[in-house]
Biopython code that builds the backbone (N, CA, C, O; Angstrom):
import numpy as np
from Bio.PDB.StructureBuilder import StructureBuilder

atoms = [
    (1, "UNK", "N", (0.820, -1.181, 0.000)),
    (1, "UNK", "CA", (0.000, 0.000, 0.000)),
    (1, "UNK", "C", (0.869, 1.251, 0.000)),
    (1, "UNK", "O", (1.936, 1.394, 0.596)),
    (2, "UNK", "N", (0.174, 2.212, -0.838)),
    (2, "UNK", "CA", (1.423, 3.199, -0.836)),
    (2, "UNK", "C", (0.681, 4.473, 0.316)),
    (2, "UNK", "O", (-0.513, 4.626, 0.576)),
    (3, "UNK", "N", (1.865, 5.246, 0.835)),
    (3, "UNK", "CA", (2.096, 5.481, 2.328)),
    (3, "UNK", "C", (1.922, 5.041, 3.770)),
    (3, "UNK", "O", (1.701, 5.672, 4.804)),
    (4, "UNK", "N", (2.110, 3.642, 3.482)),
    (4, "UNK", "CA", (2.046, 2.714, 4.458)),
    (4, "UNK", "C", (3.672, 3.401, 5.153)),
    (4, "UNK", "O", (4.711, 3.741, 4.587)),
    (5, "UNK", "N", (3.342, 3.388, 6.319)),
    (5, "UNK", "CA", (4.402, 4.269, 7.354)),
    (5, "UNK", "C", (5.387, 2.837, 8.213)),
    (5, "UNK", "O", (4.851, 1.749, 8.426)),
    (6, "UNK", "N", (6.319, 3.030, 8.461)),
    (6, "UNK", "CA", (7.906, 1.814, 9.172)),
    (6, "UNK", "C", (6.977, 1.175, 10.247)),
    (6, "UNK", "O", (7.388, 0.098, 10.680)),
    (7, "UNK", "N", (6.137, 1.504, 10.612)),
    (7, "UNK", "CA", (5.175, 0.226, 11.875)),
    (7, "UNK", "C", (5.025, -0.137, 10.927)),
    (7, "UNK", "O", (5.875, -1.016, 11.067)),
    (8, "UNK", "N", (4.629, -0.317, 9.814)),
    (8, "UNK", "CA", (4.167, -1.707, 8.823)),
    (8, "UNK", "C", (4.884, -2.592, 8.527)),
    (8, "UNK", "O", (4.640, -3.780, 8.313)),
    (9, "UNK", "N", (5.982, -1.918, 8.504)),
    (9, "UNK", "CA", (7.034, -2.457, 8.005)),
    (9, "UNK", "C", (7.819, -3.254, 8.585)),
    (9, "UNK", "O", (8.501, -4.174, 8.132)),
    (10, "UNK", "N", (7.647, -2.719, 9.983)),
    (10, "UNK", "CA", (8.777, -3.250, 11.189)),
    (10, "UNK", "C", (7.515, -4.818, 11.114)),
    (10, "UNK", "O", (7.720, -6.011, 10.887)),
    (11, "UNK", "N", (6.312, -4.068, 11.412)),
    (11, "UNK", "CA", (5.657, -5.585, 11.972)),
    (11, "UNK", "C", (5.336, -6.483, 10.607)),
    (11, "UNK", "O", (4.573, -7.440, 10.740)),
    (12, "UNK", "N", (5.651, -6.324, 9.880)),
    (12, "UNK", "CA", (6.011, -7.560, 8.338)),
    (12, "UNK", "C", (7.244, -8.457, 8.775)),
    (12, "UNK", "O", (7.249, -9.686, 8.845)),
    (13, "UNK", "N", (8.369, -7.523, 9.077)),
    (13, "UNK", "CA", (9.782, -8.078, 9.659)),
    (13, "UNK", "C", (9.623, -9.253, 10.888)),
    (13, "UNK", "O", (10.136, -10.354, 11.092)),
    (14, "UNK", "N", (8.715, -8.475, 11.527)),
    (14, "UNK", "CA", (8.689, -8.978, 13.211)),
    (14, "UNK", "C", (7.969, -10.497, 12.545)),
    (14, "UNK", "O", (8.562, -11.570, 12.439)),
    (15, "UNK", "N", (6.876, -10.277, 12.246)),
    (15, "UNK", "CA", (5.808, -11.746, 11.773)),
    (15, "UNK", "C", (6.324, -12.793, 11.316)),
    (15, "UNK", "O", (6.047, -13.951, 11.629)),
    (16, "UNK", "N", (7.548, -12.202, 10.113)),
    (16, "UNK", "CA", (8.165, -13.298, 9.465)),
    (16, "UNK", "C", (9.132, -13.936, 10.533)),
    (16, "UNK", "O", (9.245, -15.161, 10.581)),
    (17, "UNK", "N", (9.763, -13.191, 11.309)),
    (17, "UNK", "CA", (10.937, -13.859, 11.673)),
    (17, "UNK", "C", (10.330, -14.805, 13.122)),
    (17, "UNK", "O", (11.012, -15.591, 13.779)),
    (18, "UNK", "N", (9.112, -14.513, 13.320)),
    (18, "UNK", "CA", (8.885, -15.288, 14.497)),
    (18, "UNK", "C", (7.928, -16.587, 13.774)),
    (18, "UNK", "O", (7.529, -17.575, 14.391)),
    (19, "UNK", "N", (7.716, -16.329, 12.491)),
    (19, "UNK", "CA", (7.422, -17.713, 11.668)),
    (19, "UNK", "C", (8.051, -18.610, 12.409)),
    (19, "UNK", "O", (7.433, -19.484, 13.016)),
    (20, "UNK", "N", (10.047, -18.430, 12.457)),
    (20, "UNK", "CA", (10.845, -19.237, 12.298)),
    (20, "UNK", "C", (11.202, -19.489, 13.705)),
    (20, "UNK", "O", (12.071, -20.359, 13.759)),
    (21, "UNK", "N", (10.860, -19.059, 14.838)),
    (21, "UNK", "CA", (11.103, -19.230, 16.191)),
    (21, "UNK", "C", (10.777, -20.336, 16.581)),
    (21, "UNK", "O", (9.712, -20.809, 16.184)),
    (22, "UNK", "N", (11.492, -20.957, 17.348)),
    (22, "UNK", "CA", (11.237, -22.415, 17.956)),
    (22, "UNK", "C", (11.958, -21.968, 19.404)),
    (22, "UNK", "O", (13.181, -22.108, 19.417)),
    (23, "UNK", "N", (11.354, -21.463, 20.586)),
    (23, "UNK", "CA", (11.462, -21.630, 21.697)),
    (23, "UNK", "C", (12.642, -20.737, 22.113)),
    (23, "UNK", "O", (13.594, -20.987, 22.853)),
    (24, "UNK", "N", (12.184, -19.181, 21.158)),
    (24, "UNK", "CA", (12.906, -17.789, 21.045)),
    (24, "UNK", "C", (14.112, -17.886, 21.043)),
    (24, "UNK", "O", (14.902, -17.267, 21.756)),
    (25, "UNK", "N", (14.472, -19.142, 19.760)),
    (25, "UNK", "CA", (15.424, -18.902, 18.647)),
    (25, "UNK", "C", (15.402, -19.474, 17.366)),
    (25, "UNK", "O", (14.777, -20.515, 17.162)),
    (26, "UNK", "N", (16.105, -18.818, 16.370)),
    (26, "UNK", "CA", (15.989, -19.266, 15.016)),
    (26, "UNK", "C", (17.187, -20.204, 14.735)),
    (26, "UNK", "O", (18.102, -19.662, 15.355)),
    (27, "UNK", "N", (17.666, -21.268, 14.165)),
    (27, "UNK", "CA", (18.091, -22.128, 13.347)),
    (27, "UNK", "C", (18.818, -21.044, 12.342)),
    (27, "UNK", "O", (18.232, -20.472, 11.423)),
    (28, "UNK", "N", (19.839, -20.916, 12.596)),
    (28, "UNK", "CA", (21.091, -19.987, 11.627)),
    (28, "UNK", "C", (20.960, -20.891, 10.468)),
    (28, "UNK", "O", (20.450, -20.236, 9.559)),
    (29, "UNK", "N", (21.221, -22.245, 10.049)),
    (29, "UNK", "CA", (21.424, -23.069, 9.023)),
    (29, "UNK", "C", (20.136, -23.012, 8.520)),
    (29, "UNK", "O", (20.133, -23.876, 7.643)),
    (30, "UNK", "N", (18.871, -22.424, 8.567)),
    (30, "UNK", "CA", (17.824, -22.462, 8.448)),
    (30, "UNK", "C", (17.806, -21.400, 7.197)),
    (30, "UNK", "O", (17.745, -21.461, 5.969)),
    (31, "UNK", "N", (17.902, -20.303, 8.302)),
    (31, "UNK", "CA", (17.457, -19.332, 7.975)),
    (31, "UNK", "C", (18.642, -18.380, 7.264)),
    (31, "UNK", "O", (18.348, -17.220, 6.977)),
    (32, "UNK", "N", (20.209, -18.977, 6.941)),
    (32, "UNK", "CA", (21.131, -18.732, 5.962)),
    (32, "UNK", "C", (20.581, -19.212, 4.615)),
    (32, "UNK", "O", (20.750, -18.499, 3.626)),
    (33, "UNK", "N", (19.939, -20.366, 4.520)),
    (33, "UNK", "CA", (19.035, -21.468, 3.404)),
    (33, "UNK", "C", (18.110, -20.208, 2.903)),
    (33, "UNK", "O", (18.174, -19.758, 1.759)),
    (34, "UNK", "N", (17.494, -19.851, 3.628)),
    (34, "UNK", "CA", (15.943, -18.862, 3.343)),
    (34, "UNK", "C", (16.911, -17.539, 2.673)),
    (34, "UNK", "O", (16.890, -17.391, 1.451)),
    (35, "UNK", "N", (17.665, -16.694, 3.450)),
    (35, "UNK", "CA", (18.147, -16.194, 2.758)),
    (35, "UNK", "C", (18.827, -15.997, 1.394)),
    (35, "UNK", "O", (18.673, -15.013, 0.670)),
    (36, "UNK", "N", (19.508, -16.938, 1.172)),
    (36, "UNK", "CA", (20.476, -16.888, -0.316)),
    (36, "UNK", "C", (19.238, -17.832, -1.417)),
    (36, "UNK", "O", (19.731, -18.169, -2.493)),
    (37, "UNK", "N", (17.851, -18.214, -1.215)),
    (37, "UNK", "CA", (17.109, -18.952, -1.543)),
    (37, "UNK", "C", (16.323, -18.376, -2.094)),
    (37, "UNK", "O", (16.307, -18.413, -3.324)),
    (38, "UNK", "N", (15.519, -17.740, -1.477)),
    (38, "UNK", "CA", (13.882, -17.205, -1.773)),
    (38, "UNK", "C", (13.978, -15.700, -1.318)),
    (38, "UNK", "O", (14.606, -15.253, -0.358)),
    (39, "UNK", "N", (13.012, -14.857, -2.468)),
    (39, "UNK", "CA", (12.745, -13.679, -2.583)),
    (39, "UNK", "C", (14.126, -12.618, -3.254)),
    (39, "UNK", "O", (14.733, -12.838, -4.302)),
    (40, "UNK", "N", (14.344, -11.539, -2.359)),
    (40, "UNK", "CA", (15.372, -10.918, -2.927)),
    (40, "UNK", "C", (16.641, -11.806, -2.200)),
    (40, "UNK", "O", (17.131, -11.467, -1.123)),
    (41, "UNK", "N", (17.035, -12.859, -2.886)),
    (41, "UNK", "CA", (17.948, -13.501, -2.497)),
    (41, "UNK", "C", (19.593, -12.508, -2.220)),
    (41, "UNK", "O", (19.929, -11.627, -3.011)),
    (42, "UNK", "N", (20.197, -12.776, -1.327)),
    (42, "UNK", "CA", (21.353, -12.587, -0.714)),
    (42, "UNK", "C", (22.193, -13.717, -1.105)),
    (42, "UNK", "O", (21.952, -14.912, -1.273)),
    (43, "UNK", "N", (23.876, -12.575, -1.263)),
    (43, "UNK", "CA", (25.162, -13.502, -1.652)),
    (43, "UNK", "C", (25.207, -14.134, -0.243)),
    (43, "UNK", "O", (24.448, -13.946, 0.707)),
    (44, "UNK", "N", (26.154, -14.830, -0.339)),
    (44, "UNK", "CA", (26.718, -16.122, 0.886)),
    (44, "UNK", "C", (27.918, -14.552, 1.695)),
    (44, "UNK", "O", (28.047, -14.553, 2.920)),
    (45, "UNK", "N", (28.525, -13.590, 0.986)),
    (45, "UNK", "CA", (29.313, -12.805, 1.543)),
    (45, "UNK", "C", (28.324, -12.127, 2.420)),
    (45, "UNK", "O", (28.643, -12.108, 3.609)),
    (46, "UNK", "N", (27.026, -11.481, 2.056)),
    (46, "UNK", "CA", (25.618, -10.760, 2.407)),
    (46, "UNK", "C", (25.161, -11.703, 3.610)),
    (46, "UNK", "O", (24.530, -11.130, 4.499)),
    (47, "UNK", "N", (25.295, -12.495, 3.698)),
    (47, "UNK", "CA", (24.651, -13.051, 4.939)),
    (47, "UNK", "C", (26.224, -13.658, 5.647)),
    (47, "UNK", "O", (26.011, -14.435, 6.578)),
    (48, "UNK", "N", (27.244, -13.497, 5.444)),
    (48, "UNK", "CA", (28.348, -13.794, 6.550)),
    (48, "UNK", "C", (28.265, -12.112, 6.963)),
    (48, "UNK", "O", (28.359, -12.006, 8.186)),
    (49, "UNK", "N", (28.143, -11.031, 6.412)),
    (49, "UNK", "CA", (28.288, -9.778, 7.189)),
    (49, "UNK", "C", (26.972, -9.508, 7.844)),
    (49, "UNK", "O", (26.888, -8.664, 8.736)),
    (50, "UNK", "N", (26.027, -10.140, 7.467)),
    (50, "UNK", "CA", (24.774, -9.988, 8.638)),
    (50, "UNK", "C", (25.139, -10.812, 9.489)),
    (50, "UNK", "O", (25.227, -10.189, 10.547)),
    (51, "UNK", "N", (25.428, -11.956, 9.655)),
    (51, "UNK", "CA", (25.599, -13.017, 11.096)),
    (51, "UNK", "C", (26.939, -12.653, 11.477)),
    (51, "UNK", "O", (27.369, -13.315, 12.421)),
    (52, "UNK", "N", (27.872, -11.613, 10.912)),
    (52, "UNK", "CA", (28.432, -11.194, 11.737)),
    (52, "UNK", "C", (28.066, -9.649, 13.157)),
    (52, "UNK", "O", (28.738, -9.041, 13.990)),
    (53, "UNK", "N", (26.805, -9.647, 12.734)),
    (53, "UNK", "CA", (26.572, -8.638, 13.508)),
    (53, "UNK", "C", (25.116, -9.383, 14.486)),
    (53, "UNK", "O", (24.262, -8.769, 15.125)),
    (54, "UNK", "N", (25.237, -10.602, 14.326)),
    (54, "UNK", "CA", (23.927, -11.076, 15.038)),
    (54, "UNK", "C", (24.850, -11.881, 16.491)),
    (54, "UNK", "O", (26.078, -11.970, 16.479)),
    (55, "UNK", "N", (24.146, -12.306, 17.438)),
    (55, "UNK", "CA", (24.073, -13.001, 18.874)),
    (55, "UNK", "C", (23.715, -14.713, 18.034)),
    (55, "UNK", "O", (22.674, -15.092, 17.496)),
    (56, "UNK", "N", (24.930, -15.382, 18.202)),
    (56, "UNK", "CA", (24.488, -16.719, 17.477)),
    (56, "UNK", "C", (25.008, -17.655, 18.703)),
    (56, "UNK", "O", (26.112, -17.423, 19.194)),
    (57, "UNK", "N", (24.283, -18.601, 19.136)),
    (57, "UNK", "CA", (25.129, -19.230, 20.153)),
    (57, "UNK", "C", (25.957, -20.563, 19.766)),
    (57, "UNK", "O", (26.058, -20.894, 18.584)),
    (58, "UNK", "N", (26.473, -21.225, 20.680)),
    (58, "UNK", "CA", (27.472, -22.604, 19.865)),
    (58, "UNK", "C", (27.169, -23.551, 19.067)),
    (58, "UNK", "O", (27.894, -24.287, 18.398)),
    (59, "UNK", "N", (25.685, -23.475, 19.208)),
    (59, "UNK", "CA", (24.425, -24.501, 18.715)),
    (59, "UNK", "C", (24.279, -23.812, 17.153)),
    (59, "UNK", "O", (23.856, -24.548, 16.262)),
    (60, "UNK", "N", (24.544, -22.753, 16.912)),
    (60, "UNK", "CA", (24.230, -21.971, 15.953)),
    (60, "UNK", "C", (22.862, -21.492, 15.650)),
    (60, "UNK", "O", (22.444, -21.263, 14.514)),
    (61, "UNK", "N", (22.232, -21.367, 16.693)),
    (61, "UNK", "CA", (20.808, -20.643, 17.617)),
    (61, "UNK", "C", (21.174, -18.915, 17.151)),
    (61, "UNK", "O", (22.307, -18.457, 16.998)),
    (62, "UNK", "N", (20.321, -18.427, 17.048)),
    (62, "UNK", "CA", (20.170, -16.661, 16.865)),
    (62, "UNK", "C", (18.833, -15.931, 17.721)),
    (62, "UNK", "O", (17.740, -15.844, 17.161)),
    (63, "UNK", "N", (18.958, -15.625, 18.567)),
    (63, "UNK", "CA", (17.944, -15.079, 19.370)),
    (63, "UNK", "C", (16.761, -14.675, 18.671)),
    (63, "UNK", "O", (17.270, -14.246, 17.636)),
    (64, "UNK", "N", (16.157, -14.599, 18.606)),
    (64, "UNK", "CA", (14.760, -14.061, 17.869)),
    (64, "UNK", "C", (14.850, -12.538, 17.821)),
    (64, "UNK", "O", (15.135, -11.660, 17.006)),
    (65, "UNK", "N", (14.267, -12.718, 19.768)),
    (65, "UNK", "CA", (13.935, -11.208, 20.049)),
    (65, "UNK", "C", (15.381, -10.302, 20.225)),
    (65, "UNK", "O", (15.100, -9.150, 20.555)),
    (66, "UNK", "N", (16.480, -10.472, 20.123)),
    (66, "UNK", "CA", (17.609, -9.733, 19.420)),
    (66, "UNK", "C", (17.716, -9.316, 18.123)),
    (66, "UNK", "O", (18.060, -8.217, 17.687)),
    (67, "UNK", "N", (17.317, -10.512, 17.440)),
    (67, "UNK", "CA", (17.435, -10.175, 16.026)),
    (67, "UNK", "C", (16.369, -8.912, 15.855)),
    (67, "UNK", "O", (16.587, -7.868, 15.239)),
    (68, "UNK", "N", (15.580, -9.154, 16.317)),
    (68, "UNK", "CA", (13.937, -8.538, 15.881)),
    (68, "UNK", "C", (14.503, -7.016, 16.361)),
    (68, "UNK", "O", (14.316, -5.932, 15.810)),
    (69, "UNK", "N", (15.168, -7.294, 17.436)),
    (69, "UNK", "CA", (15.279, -5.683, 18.043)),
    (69, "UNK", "C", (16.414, -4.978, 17.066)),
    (69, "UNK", "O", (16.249, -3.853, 16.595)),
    (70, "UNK", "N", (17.615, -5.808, 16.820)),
    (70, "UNK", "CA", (18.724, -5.125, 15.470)),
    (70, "UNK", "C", (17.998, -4.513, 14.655)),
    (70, "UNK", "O", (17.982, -3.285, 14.571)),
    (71, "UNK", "N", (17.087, -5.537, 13.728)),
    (71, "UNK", "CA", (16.240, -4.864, 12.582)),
    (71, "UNK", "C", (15.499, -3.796, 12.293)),
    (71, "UNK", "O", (15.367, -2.988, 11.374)),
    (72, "UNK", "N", (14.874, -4.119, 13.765)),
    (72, "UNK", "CA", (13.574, -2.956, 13.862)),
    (72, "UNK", "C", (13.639, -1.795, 14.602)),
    (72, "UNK", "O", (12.895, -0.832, 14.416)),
    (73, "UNK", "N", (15.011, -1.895, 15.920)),
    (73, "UNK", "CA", (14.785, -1.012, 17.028)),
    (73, "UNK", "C", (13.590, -0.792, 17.757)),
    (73, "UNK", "O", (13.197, 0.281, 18.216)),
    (74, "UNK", "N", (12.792, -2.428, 17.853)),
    (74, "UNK", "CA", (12.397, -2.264, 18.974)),
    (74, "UNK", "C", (12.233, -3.879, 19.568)),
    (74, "UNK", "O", (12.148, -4.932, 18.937)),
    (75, "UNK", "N", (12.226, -3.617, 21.039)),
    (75, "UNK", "CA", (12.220, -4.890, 21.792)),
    (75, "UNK", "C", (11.146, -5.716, 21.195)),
    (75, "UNK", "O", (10.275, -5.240, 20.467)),
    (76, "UNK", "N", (11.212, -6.687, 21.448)),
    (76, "UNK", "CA", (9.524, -7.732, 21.217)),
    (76, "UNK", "C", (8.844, -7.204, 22.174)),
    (76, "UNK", "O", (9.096, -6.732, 23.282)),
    (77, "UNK", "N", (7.655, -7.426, 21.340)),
    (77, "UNK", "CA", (6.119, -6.878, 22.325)),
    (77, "UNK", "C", (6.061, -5.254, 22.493)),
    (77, "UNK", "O", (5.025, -4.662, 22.794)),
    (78, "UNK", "N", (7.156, -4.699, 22.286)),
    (78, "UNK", "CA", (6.891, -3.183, 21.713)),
    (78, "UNK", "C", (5.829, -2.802, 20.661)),
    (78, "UNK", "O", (5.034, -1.888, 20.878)),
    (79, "UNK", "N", (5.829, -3.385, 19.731)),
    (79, "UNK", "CA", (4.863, -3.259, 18.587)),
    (79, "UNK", "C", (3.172, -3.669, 19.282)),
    (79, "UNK", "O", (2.155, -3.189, 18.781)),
    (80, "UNK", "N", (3.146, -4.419, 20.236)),
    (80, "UNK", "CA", (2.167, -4.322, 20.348)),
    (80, "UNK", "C", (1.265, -2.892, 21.177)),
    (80, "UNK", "O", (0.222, -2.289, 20.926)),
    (81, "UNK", "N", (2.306, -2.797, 22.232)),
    (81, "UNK", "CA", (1.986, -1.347, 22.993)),
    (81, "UNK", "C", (1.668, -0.783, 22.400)),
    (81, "UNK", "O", (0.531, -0.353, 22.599)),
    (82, "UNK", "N", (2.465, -0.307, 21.123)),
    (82, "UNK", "CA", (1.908, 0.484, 20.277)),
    (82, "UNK", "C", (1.012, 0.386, 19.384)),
    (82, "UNK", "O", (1.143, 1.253, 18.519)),
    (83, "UNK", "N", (0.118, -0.332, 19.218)),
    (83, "UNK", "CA", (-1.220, -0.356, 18.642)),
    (83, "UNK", "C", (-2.542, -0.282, 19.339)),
    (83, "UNK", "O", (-3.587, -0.316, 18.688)),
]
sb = StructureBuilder()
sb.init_structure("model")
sb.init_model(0)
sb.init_chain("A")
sb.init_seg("    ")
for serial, (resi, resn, name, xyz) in enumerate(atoms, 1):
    if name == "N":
        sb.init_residue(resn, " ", resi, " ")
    sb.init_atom(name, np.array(xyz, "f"), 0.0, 1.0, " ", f" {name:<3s}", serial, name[0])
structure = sb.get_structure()
């Protein structure tokens, strides 16, 4: 929709990425796949400089609600306050 304002936007971001949540974290090997895969696909260099700026743990786990907050600048459940 055109002048759809960054709350739309943020909560498109937020929806998708908690698609992929399993017990507020995402599957890095998952969701590196989704990336270089489907839609505006990303190089393999494009997603080593994003997971270099993400919280990944030894498991290769990525926090959800970290990620969500990098992207969007705002915590989880912020978006809802604000509606």
């Amino acid at each position: 929709m055109a002048g759809s304002g960054a709350t739309d936007d943020d909560d498109v971001v937020i929806d998708a990425f908690k698609k992929f949540d399993e017990d507020g974290l995402i599957d890095g090997d998952k969701l590196r796949h989704l990336l270089v895969t489907f839609g505006d696909r990303f190089t393999q260099n494009e997603v080593d400089d994003a997971y270099d700026q993400m919280i990944i743990d030894d498991k290769n786990k990525i926090d959800t609600a970290a990620l969500i907050e990098m992207l969007t600048g705002k915590e989880e459940g912020e978006e809802e306050e604000a509606a």
